[in-house]
TIVEXTI-836561 format. One line per 10 residues: number of its first residue (from 0); their letters; for each residue z, y, x of N, C-alpha, C, CB. Coordinates in pm, 1 decimal. Each point is the difference from the previous one (the first is absolute). Glycine has a CB too. Example, Ala and Ser with C-alpha at 12.3 -4.5 7.8 and 13.67 -1.06 7.14 Angstrom:
0> as> 780.0,-569.0,1319.0,0.0,119.0,-89.0,0.0,120.0,90.0,124.6,-117.3,-189.2  -196.6,222.3,154.2,6.0,119.0,82.0,73.0,109.0,-77.0,-214.5,-62.8,118.4
% end
This chain:
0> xxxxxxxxxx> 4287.3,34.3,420.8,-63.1,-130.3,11.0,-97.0,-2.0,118.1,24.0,-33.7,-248.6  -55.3,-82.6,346.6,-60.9,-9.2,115.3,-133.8,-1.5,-86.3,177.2,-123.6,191.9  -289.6,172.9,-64.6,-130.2,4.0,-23.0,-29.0,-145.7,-60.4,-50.2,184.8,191.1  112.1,-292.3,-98.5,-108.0,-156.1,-33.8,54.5,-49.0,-114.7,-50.5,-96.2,237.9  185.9,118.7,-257.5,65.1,-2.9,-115.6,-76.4,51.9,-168.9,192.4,34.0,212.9  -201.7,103.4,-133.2,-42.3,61.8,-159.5,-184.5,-61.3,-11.7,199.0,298.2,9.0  -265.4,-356.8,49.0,-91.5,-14.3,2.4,-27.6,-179.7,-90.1,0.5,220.3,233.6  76.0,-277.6,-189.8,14.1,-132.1,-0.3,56.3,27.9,-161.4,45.7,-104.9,294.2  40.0,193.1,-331.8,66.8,9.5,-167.4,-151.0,54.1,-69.2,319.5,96.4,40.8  -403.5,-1.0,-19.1,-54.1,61.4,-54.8,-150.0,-131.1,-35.0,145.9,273.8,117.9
10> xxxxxxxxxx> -174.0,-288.8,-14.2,-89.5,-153.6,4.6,68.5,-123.8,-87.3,-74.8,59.7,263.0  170.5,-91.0,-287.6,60.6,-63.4,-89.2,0.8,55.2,-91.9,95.8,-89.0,110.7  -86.0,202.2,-181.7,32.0,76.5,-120.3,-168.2,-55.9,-45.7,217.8,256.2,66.6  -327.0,-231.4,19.5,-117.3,-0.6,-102.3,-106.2,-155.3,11.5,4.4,310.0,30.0  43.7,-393.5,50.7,-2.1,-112.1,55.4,-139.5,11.0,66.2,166.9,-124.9,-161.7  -257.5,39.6,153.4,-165.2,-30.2,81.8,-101.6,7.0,-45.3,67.3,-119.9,91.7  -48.8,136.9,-263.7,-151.6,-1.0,-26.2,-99.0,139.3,-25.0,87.8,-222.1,-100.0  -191.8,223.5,104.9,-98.9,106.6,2.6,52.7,89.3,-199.9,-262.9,-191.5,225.3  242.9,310.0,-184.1,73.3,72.6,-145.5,-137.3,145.3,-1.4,375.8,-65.6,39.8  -372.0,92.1,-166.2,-101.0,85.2,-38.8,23.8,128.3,87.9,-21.5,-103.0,-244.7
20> xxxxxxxxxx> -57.8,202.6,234.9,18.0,123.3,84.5,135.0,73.3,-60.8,-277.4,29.9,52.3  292.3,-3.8,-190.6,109.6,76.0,-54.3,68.9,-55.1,26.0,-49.8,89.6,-136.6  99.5,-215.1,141.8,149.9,-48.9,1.4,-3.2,15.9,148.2,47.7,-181.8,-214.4  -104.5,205.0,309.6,11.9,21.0,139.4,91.1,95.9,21.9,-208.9,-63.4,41.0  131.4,216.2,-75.8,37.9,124.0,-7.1,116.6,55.6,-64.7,-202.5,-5.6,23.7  218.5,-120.9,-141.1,152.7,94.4,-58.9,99.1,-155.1,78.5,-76.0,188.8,-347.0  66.0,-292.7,386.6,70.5,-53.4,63.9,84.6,84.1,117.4,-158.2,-176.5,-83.8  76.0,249.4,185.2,-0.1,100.3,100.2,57.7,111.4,-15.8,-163.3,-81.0,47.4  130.7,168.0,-152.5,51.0,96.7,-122.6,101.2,0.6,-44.7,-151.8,-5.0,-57.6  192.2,-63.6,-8.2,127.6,-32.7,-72.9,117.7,-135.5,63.0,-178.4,93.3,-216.9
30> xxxxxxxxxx> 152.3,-201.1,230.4,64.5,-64.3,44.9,88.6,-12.2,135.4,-147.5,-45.5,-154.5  28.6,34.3,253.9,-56.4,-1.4,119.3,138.2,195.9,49.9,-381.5,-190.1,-72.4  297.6,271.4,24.8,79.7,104.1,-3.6,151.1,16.1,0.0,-187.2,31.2,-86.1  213.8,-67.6,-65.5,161.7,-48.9,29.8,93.5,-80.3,44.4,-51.0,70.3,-100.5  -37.3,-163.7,97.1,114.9,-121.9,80.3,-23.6,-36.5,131.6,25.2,-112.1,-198.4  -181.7,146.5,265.8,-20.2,-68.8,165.3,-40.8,117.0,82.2,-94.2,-249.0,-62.9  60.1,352.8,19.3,-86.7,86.0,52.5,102.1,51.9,132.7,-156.0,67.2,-252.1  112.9,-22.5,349.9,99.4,101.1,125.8,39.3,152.9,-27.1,-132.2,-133.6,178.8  206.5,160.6,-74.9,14.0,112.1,-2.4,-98.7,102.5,-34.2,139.1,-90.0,124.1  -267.4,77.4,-53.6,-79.3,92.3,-32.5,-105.9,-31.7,-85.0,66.4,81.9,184.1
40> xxxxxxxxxx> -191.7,15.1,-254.5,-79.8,-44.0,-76.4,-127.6,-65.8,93.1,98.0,176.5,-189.0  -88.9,-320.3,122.8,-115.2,-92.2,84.6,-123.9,47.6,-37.1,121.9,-211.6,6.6  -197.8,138.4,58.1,-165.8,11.4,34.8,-49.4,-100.5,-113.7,-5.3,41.4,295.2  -90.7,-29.6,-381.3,-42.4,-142.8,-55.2,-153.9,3.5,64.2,160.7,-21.1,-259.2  -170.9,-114.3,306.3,-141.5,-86.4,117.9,-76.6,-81.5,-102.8,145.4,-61.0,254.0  -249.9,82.9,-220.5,-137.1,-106.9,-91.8,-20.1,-94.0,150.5,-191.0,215.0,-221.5  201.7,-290.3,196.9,-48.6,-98.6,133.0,-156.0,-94.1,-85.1,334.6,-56.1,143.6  -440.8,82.2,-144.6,-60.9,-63.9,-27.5,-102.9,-99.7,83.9,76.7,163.5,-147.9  -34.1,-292.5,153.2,-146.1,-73.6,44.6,-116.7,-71.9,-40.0,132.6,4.6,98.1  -252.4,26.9,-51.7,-131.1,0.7,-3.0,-6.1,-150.8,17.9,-67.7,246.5,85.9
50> xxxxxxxxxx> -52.2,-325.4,-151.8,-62.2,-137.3,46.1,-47.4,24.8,156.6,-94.2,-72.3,-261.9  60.8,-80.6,279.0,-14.2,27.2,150.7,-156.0,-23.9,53.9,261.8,-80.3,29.3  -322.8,126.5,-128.9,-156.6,-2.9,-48.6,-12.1,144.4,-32.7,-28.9,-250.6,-109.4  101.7,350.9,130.5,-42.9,119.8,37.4,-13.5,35.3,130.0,79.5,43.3,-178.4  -209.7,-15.2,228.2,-45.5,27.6,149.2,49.3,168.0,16.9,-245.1,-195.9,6.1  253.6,183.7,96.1,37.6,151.2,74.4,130.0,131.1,-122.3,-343.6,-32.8,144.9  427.2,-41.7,-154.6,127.3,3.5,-32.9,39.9,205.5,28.7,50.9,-343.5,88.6  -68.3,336.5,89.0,15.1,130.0,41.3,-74.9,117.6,-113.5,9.6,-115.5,265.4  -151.3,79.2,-268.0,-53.4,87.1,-98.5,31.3,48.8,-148.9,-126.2,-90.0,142.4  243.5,33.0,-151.4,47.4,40.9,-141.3,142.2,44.1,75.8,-137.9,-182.8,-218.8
60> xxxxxxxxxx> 157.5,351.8,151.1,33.6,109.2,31.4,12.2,131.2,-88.3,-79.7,-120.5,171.9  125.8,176.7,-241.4,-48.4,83.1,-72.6,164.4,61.3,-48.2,-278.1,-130.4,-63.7  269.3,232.1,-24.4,66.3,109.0,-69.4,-1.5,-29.3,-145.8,-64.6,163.9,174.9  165.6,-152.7,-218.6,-1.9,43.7,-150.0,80.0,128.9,-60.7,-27.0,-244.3,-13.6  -15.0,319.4,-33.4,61.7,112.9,-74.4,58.0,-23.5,-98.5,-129.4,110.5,62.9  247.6,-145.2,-130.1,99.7,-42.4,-118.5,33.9,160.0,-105.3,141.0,-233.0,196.2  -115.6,208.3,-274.6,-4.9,66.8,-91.8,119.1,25.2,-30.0,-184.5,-65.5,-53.1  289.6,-15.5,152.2,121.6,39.0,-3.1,11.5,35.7,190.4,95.2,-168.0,-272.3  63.8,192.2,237.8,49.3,27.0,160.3,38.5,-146.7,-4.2,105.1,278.3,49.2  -78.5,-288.1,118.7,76.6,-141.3,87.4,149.7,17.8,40.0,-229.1,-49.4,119.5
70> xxxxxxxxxx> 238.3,198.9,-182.5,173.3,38.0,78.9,-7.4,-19.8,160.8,154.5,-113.8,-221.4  -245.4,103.9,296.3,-4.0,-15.8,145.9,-93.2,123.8,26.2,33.7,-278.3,30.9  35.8,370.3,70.4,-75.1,89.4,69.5,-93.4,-25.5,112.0,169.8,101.4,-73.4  -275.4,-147.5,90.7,-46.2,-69.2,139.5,-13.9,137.0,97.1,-155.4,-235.5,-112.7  140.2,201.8,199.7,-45.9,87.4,112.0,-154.9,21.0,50.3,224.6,-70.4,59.4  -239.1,157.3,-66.1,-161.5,61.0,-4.5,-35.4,80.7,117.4,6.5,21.7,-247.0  -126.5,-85.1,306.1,-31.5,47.7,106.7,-168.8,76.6,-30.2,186.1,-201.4,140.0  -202.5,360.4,-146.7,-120.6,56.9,-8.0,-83.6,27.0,124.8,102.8,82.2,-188.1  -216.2,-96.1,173.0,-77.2,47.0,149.2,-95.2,92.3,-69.1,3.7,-229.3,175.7  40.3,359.7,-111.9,-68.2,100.0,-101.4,-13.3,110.3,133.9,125.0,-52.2,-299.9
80> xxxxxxxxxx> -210.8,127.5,303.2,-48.5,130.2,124.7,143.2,97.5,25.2,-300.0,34.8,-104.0  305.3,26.4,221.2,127.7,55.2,14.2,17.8,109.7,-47.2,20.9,-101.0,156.8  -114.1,165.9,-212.8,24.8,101.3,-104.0,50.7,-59.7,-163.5,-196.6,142.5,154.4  207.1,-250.1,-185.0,41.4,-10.6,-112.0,129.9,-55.2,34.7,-214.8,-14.1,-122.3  264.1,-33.3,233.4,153.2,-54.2,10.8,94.6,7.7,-43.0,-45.6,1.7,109.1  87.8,162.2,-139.3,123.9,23.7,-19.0,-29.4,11.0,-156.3,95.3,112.7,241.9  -203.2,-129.1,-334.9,0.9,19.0,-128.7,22.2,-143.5,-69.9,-149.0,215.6,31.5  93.6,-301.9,46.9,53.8,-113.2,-73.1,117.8,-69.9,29.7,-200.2,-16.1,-31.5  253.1,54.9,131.5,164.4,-53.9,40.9,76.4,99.9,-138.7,-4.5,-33.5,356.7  -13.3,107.6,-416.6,38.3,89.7,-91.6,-34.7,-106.5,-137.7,-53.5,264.2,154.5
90> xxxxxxxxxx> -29.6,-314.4,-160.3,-4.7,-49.2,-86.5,21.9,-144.4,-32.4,-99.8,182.8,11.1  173.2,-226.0,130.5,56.9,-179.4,23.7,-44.6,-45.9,65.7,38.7,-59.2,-149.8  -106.6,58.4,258.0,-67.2,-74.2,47.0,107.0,-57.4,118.6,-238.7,122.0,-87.3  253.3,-183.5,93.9,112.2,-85.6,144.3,-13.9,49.3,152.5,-32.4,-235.9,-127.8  -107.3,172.3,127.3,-35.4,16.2,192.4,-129.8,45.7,-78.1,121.3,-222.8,232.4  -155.0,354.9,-148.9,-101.8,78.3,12.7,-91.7,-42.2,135.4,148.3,183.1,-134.7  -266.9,-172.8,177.1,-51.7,84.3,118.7,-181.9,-49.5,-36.4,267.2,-12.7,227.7  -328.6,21.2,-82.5,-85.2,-24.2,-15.3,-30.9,-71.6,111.5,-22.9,154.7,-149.2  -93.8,-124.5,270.7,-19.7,-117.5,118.4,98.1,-53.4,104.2,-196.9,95.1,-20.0  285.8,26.8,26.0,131.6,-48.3,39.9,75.3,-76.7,-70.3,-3.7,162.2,93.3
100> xxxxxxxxxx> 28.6,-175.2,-189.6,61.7,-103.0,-116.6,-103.8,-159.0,14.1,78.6,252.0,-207.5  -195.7,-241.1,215.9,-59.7,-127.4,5.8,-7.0,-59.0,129.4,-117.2,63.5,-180.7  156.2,27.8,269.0,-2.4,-23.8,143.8,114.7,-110.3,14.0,-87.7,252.7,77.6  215.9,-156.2,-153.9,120.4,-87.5,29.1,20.7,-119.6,-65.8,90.5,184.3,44.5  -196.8,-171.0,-192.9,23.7,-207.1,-4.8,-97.6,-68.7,31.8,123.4,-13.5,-179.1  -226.4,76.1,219.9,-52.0,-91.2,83.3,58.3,-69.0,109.1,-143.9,116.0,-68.9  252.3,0.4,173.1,52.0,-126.7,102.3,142.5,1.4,-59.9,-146.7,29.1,256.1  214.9,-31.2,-362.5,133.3,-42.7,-79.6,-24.4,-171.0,-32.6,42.1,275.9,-133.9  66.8,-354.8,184.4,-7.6,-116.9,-81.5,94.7,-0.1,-123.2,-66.3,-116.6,207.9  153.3,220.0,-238.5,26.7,-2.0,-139.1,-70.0,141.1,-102.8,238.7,-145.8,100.6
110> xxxxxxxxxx> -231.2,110.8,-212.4,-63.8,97.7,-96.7,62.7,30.2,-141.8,-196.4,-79.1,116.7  293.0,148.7,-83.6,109.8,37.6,-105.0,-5.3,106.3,-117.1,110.0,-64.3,190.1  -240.7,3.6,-240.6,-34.9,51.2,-175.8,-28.5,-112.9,-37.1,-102.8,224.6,-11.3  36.7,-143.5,-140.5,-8.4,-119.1,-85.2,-157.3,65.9,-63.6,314.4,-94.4,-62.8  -357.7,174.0,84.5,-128.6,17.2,-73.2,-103.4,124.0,77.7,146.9,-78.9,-243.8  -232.3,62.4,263.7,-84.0,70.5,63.0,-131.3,125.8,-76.5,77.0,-239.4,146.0  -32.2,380.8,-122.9,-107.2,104.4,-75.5,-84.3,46.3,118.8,161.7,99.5,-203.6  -258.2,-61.6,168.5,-106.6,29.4,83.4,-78.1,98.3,-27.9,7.3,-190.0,42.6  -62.8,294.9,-4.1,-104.6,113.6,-70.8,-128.0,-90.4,59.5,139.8,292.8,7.9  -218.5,-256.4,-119.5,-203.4,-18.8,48.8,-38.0,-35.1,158.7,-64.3,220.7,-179.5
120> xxxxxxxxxx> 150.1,-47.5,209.9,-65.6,18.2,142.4,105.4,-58.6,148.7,-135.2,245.0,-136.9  212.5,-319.5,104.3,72.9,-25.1,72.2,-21.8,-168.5,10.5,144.4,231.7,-49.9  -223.0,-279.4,-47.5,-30.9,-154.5,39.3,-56.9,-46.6,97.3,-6.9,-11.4,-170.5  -73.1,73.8,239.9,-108.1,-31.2,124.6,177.5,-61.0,88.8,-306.8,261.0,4.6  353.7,-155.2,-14.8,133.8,-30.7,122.9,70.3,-109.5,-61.3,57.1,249.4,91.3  -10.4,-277.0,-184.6,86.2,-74.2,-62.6,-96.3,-130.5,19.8,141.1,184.0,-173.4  -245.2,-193.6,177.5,-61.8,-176.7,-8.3,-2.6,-33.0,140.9,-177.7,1.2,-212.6  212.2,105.3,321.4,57.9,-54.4,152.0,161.4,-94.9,-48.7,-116.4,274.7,180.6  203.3,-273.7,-282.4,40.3,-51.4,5.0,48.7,-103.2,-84.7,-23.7,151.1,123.6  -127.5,-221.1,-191.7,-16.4,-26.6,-137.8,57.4,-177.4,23.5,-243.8,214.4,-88.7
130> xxxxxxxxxx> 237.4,-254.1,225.9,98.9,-154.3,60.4,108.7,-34.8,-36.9,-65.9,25.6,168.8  127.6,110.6,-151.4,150.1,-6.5,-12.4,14.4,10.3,-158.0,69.7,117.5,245.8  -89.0,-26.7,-320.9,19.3,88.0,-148.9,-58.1,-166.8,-104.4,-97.7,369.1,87.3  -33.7,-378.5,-50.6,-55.4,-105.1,-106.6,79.7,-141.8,-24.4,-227.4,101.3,71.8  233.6,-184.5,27.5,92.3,-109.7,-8.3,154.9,33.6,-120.4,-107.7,-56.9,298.0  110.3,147.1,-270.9,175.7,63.2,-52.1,-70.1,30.0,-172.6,153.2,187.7,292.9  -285.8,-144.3,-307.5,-16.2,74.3,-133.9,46.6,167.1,-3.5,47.9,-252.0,-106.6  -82.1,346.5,201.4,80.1,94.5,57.5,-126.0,83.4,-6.6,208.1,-114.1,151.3  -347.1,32.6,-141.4,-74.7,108.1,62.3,-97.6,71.6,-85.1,28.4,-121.3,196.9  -31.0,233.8,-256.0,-42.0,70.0,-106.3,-125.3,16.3,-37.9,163.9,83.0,45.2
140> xxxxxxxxxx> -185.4,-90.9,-126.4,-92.0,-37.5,-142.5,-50.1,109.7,-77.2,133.0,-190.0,-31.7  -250.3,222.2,40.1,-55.1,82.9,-114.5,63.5,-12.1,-179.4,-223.9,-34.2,184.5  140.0,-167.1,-198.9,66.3,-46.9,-114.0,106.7,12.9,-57.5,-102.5,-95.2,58.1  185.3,96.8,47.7,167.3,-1.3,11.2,64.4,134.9,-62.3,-12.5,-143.7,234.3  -67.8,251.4,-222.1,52.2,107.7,-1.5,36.3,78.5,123.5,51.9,-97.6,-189.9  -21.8,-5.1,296.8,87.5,38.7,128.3,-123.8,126.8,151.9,179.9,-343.5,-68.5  -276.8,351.0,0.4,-103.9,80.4,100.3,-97.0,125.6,-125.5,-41.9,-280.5,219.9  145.9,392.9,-162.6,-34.9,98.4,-90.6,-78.9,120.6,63.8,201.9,-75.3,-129.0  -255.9,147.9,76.4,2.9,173.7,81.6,125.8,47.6,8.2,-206.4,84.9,-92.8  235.4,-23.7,198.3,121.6,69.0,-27.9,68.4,93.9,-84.7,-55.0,-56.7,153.7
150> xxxxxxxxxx> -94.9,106.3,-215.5,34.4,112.4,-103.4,23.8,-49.5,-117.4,-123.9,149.2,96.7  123.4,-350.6,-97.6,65.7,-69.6,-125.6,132.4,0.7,36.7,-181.0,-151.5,-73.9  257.0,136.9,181.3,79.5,-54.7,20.5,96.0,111.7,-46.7,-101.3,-170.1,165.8  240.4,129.0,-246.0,45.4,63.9,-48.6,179.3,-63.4,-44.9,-285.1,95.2,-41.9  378.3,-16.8,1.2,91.1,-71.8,-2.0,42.0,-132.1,-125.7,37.9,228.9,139.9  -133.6,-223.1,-238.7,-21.1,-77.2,-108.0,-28.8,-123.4,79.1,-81.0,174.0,-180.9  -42.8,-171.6,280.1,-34.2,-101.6,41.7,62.0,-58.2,97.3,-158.5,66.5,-77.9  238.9,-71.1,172.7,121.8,-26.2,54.0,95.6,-32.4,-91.5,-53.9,130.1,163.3  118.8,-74.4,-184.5,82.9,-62.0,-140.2,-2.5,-157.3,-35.9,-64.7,226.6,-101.2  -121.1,-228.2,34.8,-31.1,-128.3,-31.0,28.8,-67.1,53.3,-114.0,35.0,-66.1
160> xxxxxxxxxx> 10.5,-70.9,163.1,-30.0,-45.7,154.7,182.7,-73.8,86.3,-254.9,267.5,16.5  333.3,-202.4,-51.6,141.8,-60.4,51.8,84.3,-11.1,-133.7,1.1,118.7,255.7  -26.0,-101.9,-389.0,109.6,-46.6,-107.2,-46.6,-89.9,-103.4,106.0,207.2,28.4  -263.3,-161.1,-21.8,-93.0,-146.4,-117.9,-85.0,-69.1,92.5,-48.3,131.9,-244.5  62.3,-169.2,339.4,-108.2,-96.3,26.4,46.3,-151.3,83.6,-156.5,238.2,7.6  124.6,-312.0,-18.5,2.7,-164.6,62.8,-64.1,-28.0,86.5,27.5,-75.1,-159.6  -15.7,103.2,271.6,-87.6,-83.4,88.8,-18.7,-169.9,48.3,43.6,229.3,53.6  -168.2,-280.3,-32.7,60.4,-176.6,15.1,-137.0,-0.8,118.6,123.4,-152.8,-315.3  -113.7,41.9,357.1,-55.9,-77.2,130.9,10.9,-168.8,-1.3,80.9,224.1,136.1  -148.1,-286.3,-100.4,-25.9,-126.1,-11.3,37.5,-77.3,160.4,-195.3,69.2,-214.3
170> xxxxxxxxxx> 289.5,-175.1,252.3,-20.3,-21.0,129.3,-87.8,-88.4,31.3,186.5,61.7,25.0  -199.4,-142.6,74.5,-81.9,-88.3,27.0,47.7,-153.5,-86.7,-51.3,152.5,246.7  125.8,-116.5,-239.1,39.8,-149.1,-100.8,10.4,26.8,-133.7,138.6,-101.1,163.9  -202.2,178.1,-231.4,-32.3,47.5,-126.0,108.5,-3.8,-84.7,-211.8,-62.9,29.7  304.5,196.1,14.5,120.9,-13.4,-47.6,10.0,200.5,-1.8,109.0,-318.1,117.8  -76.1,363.2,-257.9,-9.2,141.7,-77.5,137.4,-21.5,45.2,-189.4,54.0,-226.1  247.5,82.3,320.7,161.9,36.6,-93.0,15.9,111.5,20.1,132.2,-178.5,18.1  -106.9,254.4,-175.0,36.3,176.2,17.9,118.8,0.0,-117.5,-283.0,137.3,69.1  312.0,-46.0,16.6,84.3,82.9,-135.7,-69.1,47.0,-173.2,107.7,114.5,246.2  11.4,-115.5,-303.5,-98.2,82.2,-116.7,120.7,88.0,-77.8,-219.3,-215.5,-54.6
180> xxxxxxxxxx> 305.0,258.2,116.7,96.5,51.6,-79.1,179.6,-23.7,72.2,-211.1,-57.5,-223.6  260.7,130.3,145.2,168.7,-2.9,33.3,59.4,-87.2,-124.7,23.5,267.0,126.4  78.4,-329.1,-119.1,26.2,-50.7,-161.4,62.6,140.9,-75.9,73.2,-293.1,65.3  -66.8,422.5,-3.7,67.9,53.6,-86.2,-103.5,91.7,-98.4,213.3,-20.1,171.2  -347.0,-20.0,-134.3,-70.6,51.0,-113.6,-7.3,-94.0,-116.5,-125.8,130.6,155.7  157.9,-178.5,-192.4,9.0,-72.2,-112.0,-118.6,-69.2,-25.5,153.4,144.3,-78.0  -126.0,-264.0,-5.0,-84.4,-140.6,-74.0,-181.9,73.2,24.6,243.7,-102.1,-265.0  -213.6,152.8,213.5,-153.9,49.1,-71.2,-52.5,64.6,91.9,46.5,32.7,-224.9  -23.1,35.5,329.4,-75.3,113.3,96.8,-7.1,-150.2,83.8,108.1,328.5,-3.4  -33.9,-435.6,24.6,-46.4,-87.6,125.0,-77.8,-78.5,-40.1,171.0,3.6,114.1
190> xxxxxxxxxx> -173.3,-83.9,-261.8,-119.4,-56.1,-90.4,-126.9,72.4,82.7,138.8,-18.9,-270.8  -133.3,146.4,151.2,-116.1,38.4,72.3,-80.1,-1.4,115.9,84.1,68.6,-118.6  1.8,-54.3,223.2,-63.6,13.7,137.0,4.9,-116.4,48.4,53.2,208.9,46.0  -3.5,-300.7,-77.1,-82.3,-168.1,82.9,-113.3,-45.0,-69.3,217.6,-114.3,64.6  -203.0,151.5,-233.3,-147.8,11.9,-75.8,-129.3,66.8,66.3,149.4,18.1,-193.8  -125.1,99.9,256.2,-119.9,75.1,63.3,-26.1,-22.1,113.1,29.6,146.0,-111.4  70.4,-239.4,189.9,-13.4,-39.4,134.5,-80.5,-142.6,37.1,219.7,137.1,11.9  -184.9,-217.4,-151.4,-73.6,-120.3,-12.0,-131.7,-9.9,-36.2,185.8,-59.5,-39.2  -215.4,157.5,-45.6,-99.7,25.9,-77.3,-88.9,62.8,87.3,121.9,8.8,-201.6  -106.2,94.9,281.8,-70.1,49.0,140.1,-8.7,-124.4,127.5,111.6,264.4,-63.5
200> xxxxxxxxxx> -46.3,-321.7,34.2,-54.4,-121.4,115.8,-106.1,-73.5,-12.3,190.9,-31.3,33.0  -196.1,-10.8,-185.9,-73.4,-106.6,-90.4,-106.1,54.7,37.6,127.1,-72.8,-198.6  -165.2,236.7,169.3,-123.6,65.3,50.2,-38.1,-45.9,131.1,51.9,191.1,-125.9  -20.3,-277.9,235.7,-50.0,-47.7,123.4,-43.4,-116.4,5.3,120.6,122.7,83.8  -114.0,-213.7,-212.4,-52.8,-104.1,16.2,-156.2,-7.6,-11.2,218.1,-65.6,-65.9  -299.4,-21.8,103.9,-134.7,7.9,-6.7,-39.9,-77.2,-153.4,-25.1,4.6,294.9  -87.5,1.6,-311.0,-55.5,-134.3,-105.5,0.0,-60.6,6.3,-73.7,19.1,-50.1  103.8,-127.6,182.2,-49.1,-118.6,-13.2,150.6,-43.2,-17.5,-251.1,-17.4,135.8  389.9,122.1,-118.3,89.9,-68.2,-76.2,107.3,72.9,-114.6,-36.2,-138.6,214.2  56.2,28.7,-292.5,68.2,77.4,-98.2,99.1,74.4,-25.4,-82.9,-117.2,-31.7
210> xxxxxxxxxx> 157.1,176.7,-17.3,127.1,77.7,-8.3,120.5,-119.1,9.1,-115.0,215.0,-161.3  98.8,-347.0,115.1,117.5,-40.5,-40.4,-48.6,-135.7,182.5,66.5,72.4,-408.4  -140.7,-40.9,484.4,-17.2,-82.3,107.8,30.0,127.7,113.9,-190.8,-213.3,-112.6  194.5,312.7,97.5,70.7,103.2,110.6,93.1,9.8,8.2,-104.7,100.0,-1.8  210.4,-125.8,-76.2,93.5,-2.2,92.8,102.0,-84.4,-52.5,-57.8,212.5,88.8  98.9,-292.8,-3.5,104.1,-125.9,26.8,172.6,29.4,-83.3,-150.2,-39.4,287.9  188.2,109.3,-270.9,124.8,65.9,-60.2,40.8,108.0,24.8,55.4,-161.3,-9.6  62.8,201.4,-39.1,52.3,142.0,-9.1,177.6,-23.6,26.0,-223.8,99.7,-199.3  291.2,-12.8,200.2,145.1,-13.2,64.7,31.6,153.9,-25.4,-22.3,-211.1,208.3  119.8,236.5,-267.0,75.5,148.2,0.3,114.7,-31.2,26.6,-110.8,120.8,-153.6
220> xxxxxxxxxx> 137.9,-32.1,255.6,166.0,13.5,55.6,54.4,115.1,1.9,-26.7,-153.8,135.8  160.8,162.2,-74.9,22.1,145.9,-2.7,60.9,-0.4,174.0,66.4,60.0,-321.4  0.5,90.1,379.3,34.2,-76.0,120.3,96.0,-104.4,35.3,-70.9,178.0,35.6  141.6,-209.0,-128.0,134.6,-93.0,47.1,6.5,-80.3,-105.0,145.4,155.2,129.0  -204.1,-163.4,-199.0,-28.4,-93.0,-158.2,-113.3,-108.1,7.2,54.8,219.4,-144.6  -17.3,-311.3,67.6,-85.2,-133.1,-15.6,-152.3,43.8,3.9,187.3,-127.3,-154.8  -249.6,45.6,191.2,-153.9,-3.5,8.6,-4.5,-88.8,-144.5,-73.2,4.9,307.1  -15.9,60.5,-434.0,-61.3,-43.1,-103.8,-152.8,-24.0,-28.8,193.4,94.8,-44.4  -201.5,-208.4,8.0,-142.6,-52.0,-0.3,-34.0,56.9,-104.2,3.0,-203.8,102.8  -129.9,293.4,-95.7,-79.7,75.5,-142.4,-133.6,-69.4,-41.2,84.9,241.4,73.6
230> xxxxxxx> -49.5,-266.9,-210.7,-121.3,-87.9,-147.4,-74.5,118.6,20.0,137.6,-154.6,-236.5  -253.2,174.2,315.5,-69.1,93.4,-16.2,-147.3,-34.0,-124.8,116.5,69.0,277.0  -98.6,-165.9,-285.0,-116.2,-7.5,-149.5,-93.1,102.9,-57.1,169.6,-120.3,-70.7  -63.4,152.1,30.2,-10.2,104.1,-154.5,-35.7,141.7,106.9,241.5,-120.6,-239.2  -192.9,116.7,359.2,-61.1,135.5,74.1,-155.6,-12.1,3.1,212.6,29.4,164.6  -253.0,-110.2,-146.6,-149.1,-45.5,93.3,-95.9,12.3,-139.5,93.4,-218.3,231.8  5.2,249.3,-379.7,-114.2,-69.7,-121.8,-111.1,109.1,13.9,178.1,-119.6,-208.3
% end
């Protein structure tokens, strides 16, 4: 079946209106799976947008650690001293280095990871290239977990860092879109993780507005599958 084809059946199968989070996930899961899904195992996307009475949009940015996996391996880039190099490429790390590594994205216009580790002592260098990394949500975080000693850094924590975690970023037009999973982890591991992804956003709103005035709507898709409007309600209670 053609891409616009199977897209146009699958969007008909569940028609237009906004549907609770579960029936999202096993729609995607089960249905979605057998009858529209592609060759390979898709991506499922939170596209969420913000009111347009949230100022400075860019500043919301952040990590979440899930309690499940995403079935997506991201690619991990460490900036760690050159005596520890070859120990953490041992333990996953993607692209290794240190001022030579920040050298090169500093003048790179592309940047081909997906998450950024950092030791203590290697931040002074890394905030030379904090322009590029921050806009993206790339650029590492104490909070985050992502800026350790090196003598934390370990293969447990890598692991995490590229099999449980979500990263999201806000653009200027106050518009969230990340991944949160493969459909082939099943109903419940992707529940979860748009639950902890929403719920960590909500944490960016200020007081003066409410949970149910931050943000405008929600949309889960997968890569080649209908965009579904999500009743986020009952998330926000």
């Amino acid at each position: 079946m053609q891409r616009g084809k199977r897209i146009r059946n699958a969007q008909n199968f569940v028609g237009q209106k906004s549907y609770i989070l579960k029936n999202i996930v096993s729609f995607y899961c089960k249905e979605y799976k057998e009858k529209f899904q592609s060759r390979f195992d898709e991506s499922v996307e939170l596209n969420i947008i913000l009111n347009k009475h949230v100022k400075q949009p860019q500043q919301i940015s952040g990590m979440v650690k899930t309690g499940d996996v995403t079935g997506k391996n991201k690619k991990l880039v460490c900036f760690i001293e050159k005596n520890k190099q070859e120990i953490v490429k041992s333990y996953g790390a993607d692209i290794v280095g240190a001022e030579e590594l920040i050298d090169e994205i500093r003048k790179s216009k592309m940047m081909n990871f997906d998450i950024c580790l950092s030791t203590s002592a290697m931040m002074p260098q890394v905030a030379k290239i904090a322009k590029k990394l921050g806009p993206k949500g790339l650029m590492p975080n104490p909070k985050l977990g992502t800026v350790l000693d090196s003598s934390d850094i370990n293969e447990n924590v890598i692991s995490t860092l590229k099999t449980r975690c979500i990263s999201f970023n806000a653009n200027k037009n106050n518009v969230i879109n990340c991944v949160v999973g493969k459909i082939s982890i099943g109903s419940v591991c992707l529940e979860n993780n748009i639950i902890a992804v929403i719920q960590k956003i909500i944490d960016f709103r200020t007081d003066k507005i409410g949970k149910h005035n931050f943000i405008k709507s929600i949309y889960v898709s997968s890569t080649h599958g209908p965009s579904l409007e999500l009743d986020f309600v009952d998330i926000l209670q």
